[in-house]
C-alpha positions in Angstrom: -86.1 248.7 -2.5 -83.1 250.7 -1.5 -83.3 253.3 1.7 -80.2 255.3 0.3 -78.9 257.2 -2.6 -75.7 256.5 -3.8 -74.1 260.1 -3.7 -70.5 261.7 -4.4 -69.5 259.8 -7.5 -66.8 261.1 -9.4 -67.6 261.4 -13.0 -67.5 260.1 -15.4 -69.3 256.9 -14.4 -72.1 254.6 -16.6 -75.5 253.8 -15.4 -78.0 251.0 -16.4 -81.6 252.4 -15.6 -83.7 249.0 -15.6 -87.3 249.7 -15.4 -89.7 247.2 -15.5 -93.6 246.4 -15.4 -94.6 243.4 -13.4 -97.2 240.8 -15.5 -101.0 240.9 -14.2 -100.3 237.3 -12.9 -97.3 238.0 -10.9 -98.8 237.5 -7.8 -101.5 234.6 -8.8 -98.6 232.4 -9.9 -97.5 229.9 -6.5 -93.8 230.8 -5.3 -93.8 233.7 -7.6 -93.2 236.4 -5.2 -90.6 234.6 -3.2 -88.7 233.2 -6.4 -88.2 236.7 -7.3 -87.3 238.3 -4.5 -84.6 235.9 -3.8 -83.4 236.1 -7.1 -82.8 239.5 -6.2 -81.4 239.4 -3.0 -78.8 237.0 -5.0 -78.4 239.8 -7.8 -77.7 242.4 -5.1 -75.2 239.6 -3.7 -73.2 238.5 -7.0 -73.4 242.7 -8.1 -71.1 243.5 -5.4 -68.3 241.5 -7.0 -68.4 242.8 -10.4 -65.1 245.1 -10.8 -66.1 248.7 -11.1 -69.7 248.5 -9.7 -70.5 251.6 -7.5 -73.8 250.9 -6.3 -77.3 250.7 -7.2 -81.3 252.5 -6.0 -84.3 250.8 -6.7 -87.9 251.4 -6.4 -91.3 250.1 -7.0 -95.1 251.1 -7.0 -97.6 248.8 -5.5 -99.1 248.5 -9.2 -95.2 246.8 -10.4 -93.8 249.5 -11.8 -89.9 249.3 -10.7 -87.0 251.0 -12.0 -83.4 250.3 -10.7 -80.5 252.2 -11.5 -77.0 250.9 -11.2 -73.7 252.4 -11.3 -70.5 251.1 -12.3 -67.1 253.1 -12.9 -66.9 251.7 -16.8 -68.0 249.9 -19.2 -66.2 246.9 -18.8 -68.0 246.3 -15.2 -71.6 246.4 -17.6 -70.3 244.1 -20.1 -68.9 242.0 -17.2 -72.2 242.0 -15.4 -74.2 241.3 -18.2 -72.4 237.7 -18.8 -72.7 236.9 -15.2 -74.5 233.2 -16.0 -76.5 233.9 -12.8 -77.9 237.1 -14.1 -78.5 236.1 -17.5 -80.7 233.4 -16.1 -82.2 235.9 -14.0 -83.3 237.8 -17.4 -84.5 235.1 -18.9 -86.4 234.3 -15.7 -88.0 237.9 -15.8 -88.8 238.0 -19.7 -90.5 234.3 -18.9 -92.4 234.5 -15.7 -92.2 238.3 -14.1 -92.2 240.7 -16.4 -94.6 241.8 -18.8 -92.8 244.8 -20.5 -89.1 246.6 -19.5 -86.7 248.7 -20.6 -82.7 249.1 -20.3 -81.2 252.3 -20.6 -77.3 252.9 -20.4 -75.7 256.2 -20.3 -72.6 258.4 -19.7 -72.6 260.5 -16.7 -70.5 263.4 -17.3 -72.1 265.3 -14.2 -73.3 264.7 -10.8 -74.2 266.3 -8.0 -75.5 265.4 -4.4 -77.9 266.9 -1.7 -78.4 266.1 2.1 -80.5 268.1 4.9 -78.2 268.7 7.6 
């Protein structure tokens, strides 16, 4: 999970909203947990180089439900990340063993706006 927002983007700017539910034997399953959280601390690594990525916020309940969102300045920077070879065997990985239902959802964002308490 991320601590931060990602705030004062310039639009326009793309997102990919990944949400995903967790499968009932995600936990049961020996090496599970700690397979998948270092595939994504390797995600988060290999992301960083991806021209045009801007950051990324991610959450999840204690029942698996999890959405990230990530941010990249074009398309181009989505296309690239989606042929990554590591992240495409990371989705395969997910569809296989971790998941049991998600969603992709990629968008234009022609507006933004940020708050912070002072």
């Amino acid at each position: 999970m991320t601590q931060s927002l990602v705030a004062g983007l310039e639009p326009p700017y793309y997102t990919a909203v990944f949400t995903s539910l967790r499968s009932d034997d995600f936990t049961e399953v020996e090496g599970s947990a700690e397979a998948y959280a270092a595939t994504n601390a390797r995600m988060h690594e290999l992301v960083q180089d991806v021209p045009g990525f801007l950051g990324y916020e991610s959450a999840r309940t204690p029942g698996g439900l999890g959405i990230t969102v990530a941010y990249f300045r074009d398309l181009e920077g989505l296309a690239a990340w989606r042929r990554e070879p590591e992240h495409a065997e990371a989705q395969r990985r997910g569809r296989e063993e971790w998941y049991s239902a998600y969603s992709l959802h990629i968008g234009k964002v022609e507006r933004s706006h940020a708050f912070v308490r002072p």
